[in-house]
MOPAC internal coordinates of N, CA, C and O (Angstrom, degrees):
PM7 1SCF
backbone

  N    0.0000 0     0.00 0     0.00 0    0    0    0
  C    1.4419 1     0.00 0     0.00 0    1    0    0
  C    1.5216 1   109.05 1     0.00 0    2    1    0
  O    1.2310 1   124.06 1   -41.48 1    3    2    1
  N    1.2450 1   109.81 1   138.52 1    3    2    1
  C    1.5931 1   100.90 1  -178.71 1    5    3    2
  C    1.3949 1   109.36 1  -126.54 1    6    5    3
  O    1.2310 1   130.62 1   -73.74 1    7    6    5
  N    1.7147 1    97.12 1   106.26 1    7    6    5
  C    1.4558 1   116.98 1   175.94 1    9    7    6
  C    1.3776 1   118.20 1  -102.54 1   10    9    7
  O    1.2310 1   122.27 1   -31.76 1   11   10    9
  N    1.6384 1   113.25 1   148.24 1   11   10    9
  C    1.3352 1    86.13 1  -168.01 1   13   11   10
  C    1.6884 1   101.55 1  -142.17 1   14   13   11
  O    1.2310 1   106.98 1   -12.94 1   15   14   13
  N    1.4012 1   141.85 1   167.06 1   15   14   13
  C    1.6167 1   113.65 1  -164.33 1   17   15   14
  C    1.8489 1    86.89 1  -102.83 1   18   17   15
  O    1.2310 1   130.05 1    -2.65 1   19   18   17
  N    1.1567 1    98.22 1   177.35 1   19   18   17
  C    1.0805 1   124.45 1  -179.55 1   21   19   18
  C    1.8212 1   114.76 1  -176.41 1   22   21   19
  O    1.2310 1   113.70 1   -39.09 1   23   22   21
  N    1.7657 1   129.51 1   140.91 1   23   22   21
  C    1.2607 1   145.44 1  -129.04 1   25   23   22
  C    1.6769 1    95.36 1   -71.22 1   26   25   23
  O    1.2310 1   122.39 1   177.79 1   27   26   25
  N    1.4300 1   113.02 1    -2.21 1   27   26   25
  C    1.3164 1    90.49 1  -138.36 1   29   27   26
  C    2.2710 1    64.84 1  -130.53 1   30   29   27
  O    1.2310 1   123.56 1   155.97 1   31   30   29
  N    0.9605 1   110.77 1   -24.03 1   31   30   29
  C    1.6396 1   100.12 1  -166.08 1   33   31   30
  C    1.3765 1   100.71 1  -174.70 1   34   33   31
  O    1.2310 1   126.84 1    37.30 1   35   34   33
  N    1.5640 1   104.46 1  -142.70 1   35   34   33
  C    1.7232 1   125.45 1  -169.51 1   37   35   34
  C    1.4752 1    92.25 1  -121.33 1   38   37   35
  O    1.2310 1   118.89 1   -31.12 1   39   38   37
  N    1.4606 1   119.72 1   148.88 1   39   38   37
  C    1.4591 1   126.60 1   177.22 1   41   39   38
  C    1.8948 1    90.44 1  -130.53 1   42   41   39
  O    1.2310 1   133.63 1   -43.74 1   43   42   41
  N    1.4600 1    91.27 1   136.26 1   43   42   41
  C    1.5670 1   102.16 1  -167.07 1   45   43   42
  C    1.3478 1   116.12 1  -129.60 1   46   45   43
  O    1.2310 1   122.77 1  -112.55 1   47   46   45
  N    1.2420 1   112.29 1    67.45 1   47   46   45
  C    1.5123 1   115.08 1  -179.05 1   49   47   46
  C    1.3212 1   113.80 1   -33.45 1   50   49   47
  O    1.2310 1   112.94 1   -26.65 1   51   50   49
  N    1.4202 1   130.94 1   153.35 1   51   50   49
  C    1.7804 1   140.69 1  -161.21 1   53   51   50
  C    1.2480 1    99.28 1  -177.32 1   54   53   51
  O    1.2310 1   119.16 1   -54.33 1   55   54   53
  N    1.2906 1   119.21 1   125.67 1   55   54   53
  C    1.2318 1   136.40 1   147.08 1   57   55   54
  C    1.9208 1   112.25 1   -89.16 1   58   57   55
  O    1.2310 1   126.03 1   -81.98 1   59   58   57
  N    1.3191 1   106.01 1    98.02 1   59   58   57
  C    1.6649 1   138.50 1   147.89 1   61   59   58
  C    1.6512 1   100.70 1   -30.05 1   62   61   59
  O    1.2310 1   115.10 1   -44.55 1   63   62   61
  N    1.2487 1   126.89 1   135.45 1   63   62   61
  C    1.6237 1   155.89 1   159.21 1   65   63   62
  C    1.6366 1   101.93 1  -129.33 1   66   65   63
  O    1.2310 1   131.04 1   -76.04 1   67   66   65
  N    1.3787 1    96.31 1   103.96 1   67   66   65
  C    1.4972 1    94.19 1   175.47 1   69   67   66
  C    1.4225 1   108.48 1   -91.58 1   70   69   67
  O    1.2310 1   105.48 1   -18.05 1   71   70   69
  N    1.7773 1   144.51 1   161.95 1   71   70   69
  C    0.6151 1   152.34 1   133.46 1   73   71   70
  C    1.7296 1    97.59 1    96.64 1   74   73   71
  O    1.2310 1   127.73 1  -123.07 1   75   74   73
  N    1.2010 1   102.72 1    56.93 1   75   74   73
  C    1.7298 1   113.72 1  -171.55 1   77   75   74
  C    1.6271 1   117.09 1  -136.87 1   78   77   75
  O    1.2310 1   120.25 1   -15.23 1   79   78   77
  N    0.8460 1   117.12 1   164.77 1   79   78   77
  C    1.3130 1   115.95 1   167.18 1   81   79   78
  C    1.2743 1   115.86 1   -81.96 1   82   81   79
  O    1.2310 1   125.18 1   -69.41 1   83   82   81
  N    1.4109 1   107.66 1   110.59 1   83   82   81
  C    1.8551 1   141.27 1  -178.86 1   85   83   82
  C    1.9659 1    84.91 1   -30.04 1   86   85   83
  O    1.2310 1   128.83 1   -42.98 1   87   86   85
  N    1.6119 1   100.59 1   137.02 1   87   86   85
  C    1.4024 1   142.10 1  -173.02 1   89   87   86
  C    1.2477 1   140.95 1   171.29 1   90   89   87
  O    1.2310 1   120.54 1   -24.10 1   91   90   89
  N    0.8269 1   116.58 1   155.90 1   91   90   89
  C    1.3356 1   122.66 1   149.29 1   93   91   90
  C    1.4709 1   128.45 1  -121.26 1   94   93   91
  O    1.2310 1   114.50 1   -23.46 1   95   94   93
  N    1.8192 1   128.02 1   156.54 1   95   94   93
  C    0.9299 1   129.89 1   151.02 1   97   95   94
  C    1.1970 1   120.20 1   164.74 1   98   97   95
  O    1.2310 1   117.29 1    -7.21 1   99   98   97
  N    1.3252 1   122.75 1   172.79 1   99   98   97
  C    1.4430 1   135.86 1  -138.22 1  101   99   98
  C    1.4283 1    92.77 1  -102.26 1  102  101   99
  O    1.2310 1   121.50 1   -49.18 1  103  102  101
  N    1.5517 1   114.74 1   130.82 1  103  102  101
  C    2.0995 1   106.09 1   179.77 1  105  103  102
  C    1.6690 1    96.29 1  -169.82 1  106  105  103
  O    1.2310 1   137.37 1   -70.42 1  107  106  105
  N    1.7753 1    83.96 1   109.58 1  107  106  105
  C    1.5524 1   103.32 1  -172.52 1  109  107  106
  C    1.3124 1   114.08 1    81.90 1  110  109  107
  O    1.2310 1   120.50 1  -159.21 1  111  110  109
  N    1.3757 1   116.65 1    20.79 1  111  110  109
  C    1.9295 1   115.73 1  -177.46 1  113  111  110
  C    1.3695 1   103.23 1    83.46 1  114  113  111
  O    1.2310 1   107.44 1   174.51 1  115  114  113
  N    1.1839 1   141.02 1    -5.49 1  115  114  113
  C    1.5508 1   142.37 1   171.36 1  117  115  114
  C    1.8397 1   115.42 1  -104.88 1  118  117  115
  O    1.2310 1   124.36 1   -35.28 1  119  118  117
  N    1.4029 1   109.23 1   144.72 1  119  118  117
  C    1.0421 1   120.35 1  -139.30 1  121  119  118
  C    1.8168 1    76.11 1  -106.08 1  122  121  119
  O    1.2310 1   128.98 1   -47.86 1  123  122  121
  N    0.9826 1   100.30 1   132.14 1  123  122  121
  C    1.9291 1   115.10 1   170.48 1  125  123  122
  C    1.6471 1   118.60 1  -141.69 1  126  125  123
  O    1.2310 1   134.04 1   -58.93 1  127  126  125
  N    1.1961 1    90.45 1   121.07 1  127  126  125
  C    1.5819 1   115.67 1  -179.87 1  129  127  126
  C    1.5708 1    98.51 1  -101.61 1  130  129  127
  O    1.2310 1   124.95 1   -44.34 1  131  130  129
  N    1.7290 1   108.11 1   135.66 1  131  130  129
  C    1.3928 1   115.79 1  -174.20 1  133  131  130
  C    1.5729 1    99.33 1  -113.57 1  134  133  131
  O    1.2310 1   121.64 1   -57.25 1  135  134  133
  N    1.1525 1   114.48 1   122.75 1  135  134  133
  C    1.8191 1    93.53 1   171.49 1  137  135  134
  C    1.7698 1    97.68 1  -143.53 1  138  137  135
  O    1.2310 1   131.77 1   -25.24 1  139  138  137
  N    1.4528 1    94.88 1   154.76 1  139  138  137
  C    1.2343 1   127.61 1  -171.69 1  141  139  138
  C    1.6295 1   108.52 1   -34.10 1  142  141  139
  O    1.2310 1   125.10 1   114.15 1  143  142  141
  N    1.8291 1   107.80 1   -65.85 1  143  142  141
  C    0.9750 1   131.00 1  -168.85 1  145  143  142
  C    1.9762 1   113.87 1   -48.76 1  146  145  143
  O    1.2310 1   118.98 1   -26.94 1  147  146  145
  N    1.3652 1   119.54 1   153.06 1  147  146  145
  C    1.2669 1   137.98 1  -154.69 1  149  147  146
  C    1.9506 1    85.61 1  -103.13 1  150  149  147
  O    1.2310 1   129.41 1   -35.48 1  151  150  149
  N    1.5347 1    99.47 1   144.52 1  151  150  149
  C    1.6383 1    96.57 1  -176.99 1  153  151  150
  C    1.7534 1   104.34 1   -95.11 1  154  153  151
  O    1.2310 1   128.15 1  -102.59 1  155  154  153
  N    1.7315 1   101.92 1    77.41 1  155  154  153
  C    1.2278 1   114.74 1   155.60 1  157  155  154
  C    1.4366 1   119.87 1  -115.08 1  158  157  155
  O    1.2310 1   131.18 1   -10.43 1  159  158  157
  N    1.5858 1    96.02 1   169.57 1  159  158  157
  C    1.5498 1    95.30 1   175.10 1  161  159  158
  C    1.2859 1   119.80 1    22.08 1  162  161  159
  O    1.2310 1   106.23 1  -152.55 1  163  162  161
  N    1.3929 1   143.19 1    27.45 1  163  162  161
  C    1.0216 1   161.07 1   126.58 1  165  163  162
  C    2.2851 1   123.04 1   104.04 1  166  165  163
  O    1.2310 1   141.36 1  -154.99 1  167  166  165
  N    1.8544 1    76.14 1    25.01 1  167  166  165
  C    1.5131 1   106.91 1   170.48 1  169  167  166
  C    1.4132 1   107.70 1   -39.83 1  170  169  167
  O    1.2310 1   118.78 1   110.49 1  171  170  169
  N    1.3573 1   119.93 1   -69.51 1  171  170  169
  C    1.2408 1   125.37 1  -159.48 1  173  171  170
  C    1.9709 1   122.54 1   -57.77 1  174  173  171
  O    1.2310 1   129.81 1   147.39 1  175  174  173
  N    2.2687 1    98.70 1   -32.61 1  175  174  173
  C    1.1231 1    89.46 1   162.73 1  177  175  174
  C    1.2772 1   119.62 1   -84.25 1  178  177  175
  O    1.2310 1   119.11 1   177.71 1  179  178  177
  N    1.6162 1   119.29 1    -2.29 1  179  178  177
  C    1.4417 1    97.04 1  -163.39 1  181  179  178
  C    2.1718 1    98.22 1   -85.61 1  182  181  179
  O    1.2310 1   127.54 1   158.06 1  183  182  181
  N    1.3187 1   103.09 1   -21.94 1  183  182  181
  C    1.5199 1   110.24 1   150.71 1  185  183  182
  C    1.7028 1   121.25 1   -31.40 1  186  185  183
  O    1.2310 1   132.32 1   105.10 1  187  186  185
  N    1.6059 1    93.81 1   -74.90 1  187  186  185
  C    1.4834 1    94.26 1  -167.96 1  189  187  186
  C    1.8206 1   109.93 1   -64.05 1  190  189  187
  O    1.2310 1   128.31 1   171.47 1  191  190  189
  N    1.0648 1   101.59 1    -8.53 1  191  190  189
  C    1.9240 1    95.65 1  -165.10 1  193  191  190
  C    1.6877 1    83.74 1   -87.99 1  194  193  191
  O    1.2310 1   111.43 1   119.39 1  195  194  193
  N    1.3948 1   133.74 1   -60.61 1  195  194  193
  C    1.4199 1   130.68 1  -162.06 1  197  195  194
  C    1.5115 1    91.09 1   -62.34 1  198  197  195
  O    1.2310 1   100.07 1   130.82 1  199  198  197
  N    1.3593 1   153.67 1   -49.18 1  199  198  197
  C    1.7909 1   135.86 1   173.95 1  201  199  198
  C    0.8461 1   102.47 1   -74.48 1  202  201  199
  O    1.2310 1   100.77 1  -157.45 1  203  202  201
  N    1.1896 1   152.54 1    22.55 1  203  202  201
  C    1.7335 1   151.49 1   139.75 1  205  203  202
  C    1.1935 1   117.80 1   -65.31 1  206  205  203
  O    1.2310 1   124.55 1   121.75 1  207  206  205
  N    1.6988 1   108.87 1   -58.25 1  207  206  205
  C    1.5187 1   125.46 1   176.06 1  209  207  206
  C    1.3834 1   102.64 1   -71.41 1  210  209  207
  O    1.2310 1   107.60 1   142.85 1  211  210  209
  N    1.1538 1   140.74 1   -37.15 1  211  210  209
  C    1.2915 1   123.01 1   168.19 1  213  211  210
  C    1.3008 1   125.09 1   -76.47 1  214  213  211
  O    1.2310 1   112.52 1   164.22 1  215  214  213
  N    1.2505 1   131.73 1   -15.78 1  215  214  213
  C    1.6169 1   140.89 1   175.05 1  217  215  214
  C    1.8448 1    95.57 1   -81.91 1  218  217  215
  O    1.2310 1   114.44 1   163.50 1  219  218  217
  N    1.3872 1   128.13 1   -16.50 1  219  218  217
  C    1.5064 1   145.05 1   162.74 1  221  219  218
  C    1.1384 1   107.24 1   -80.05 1  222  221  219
  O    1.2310 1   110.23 1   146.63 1  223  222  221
  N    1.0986 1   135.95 1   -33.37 1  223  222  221
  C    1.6242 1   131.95 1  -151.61 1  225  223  222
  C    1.3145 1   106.47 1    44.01 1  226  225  223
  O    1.2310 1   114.39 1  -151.00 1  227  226  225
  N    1.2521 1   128.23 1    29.00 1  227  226  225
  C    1.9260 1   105.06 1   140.13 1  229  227  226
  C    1.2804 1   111.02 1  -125.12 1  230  229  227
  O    1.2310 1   128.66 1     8.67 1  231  230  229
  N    1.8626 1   100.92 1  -171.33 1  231  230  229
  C    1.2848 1   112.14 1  -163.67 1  233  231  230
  C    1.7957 1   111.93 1   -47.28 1  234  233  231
  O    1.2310 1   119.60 1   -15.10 1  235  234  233
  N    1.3607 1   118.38 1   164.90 1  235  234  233
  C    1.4771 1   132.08 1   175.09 1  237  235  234
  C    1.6478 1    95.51 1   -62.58 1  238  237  235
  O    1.2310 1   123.02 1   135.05 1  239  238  237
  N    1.3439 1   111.81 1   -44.95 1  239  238  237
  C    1.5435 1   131.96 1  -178.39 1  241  239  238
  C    1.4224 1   108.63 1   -33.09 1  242  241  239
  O    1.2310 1   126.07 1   132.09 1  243  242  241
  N    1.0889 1   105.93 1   -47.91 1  243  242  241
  C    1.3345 1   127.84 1  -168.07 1  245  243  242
  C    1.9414 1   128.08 1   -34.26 1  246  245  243
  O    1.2310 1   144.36 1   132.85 1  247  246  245
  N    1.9602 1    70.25 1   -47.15 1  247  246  245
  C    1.3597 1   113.23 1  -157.60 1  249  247  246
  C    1.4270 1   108.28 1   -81.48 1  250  249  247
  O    1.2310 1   110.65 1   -33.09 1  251  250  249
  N    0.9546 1   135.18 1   146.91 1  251  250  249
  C    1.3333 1   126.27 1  -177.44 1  253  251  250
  C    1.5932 1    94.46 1  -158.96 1  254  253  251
  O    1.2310 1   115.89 1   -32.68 1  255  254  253
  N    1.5058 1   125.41 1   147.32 1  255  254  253
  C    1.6785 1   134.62 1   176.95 1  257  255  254
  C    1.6482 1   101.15 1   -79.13 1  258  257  255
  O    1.2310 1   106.05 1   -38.07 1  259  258  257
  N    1.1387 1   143.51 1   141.93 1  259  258  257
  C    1.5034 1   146.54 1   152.48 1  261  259  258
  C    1.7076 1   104.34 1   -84.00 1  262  261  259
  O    1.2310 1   131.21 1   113.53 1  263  262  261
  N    1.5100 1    95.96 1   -66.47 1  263  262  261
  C    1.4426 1    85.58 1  -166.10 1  265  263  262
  C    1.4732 1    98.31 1  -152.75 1  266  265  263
  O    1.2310 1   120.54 1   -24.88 1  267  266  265
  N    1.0827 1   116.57 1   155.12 1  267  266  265
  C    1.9663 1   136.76 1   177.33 1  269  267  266
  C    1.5959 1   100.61 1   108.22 1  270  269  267
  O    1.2310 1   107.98 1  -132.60 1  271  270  269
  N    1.2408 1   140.05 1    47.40 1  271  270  269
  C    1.3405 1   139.20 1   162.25 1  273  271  270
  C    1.3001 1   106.05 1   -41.01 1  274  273  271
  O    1.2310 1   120.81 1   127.25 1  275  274  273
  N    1.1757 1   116.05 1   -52.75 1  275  274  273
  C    1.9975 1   110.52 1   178.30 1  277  275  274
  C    1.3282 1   109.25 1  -108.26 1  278  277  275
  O    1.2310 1   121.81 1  -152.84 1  279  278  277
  N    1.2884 1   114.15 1    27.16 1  279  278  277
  C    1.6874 1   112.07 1   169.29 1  281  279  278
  C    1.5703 1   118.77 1  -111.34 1  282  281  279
  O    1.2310 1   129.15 1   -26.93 1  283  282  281
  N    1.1588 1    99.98 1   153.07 1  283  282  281
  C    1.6665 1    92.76 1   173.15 1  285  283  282
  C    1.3037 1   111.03 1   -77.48 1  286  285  283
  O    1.2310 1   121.09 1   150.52 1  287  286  285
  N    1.5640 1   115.51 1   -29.48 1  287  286  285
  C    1.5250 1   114.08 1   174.68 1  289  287  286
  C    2.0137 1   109.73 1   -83.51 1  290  289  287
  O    1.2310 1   125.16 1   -57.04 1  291  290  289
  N    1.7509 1   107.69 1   122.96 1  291  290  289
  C    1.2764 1   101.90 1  -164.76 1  293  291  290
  C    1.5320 1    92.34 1  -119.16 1  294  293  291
  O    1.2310 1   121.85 1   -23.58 1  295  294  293
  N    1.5321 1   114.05 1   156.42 1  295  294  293
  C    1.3717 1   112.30 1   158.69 1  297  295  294
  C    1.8540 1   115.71 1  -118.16 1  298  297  295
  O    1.2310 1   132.31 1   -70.24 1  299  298  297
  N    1.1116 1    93.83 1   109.76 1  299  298  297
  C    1.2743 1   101.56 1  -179.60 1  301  299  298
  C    2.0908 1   124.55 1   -88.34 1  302  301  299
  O    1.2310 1   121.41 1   -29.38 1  303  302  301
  N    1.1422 1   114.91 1   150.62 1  303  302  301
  C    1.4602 1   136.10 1  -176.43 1  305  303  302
  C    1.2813 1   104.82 1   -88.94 1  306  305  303
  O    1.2310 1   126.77 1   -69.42 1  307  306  305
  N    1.7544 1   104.58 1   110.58 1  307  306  305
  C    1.4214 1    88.76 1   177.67 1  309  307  306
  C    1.2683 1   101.98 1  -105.59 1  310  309  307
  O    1.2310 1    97.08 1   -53.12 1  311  310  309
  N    1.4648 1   158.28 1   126.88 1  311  310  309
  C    1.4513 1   141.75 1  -141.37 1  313  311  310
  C    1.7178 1    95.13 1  -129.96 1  314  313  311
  O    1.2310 1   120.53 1   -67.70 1  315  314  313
  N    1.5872 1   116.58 1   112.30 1  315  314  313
  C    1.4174 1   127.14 1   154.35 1  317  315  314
  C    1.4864 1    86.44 1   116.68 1  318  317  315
  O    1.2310 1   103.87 1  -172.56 1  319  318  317
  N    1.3257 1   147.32 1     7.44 1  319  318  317
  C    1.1058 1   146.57 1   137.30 1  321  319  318
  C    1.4686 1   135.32 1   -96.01 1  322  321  319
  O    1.2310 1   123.59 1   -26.48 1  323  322  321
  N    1.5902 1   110.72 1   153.52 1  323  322  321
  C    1.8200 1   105.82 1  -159.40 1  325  323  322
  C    1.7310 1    81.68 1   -97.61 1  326  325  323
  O    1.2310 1   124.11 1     4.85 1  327  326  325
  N    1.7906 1   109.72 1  -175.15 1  327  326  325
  C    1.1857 1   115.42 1   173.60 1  329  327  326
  C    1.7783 1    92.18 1   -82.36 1  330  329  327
  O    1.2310 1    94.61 1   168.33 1  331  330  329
  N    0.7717 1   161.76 1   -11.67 1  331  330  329
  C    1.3592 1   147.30 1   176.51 1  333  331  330
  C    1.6071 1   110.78 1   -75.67 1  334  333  331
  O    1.2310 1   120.51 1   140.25 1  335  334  333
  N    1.6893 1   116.63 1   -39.75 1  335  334  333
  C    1.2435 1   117.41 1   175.16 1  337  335  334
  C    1.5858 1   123.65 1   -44.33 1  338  337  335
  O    1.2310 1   139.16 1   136.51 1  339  338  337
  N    1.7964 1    80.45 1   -43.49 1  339  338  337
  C    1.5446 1   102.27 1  -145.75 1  341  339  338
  C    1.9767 1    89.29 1   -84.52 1  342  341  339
  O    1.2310 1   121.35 1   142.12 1  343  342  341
  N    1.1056 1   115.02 1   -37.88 1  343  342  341
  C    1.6840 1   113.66 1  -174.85 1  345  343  342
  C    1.5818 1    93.85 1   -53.05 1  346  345  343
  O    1.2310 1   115.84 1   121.03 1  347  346  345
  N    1.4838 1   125.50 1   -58.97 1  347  346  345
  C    1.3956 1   138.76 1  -157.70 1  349  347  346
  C    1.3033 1   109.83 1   -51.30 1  350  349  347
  O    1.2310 1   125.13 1   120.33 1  351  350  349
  N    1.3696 1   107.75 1   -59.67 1  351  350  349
  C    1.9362 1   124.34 1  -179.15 1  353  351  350
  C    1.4785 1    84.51 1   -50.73 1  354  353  351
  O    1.2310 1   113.47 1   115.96 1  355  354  353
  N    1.5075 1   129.95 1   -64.04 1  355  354  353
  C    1.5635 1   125.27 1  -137.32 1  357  355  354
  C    1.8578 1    90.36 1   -77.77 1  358  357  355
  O    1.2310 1   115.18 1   169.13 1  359  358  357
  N    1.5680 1   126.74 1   -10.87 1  359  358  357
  C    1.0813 1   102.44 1   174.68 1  361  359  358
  C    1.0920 1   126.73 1  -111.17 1  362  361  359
  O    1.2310 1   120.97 1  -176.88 1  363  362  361
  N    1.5827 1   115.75 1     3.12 1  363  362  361
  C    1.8265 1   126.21 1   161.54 1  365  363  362
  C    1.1602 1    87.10 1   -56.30 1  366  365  363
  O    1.2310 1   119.38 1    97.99 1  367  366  365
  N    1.8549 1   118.79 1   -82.01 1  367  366  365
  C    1.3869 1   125.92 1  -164.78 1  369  367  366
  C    1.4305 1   104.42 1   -17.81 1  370  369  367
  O    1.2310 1   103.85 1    92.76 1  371  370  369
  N    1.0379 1   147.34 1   -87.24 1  371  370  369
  C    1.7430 1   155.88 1   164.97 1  373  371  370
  C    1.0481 1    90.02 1     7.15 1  374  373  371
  O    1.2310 1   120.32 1    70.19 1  375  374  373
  N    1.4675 1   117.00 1  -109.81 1  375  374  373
  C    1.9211 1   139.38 1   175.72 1  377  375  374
  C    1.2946 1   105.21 1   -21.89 1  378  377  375
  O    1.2310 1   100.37 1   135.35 1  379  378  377
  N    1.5575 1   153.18 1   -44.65 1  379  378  377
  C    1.1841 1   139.67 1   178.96 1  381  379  378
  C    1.3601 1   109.92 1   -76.39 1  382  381  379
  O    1.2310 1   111.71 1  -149.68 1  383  382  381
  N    1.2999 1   133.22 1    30.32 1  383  382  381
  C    1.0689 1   138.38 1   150.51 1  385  383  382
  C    1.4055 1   145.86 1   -96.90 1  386  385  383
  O    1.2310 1   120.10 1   180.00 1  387  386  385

């Protein structure tokens, strides 16, 4: 998974699968979120960022996009978490499965 810090939080690179059956998981060292939603009007990230914050356990709020608005590869803001937090949560999440 490639997390990375930044002043403000954790930045959590994700590769987006639109139009999939809702998931998560790790394939090839990259972190992929599957969600239901079609990559319009920008459904699908606002999908992948809310199962982000919950694969985090915090708020959706939290969450904020950096960069890939029209990419499947997104970098997301994780705000009040370090990259160590954020690797740890994302690897219980895994194991509680």
């Amino acid at each position: 998974m490639e997390i990375a810090s930044s002043a403000a939080g954790a930045l959590v690179t994700v590769l987006v699968r639109p139009r999939s059956r809702r998931g998560l998981e790790v394939v090839a060292g990259r972190l992929v979120i599957r969600v239901n939603a079609a990559p319009v009007q920008g459904k699908a990230t606002e999908e992948a960022r809310r199962a982000l914050a919950a694969a985090l356990g915090v708020a959706a709020s939290a969450v904020t996009l950096r960069s890939g608005e029209r990419s499947k590869t997104k970098v997301f803001l994780i705000r009040g978490v370090d990259p160590d937090q954020a690797r740890a949560r994302l690897t219980s999440a895994f194991q509680g499965r």
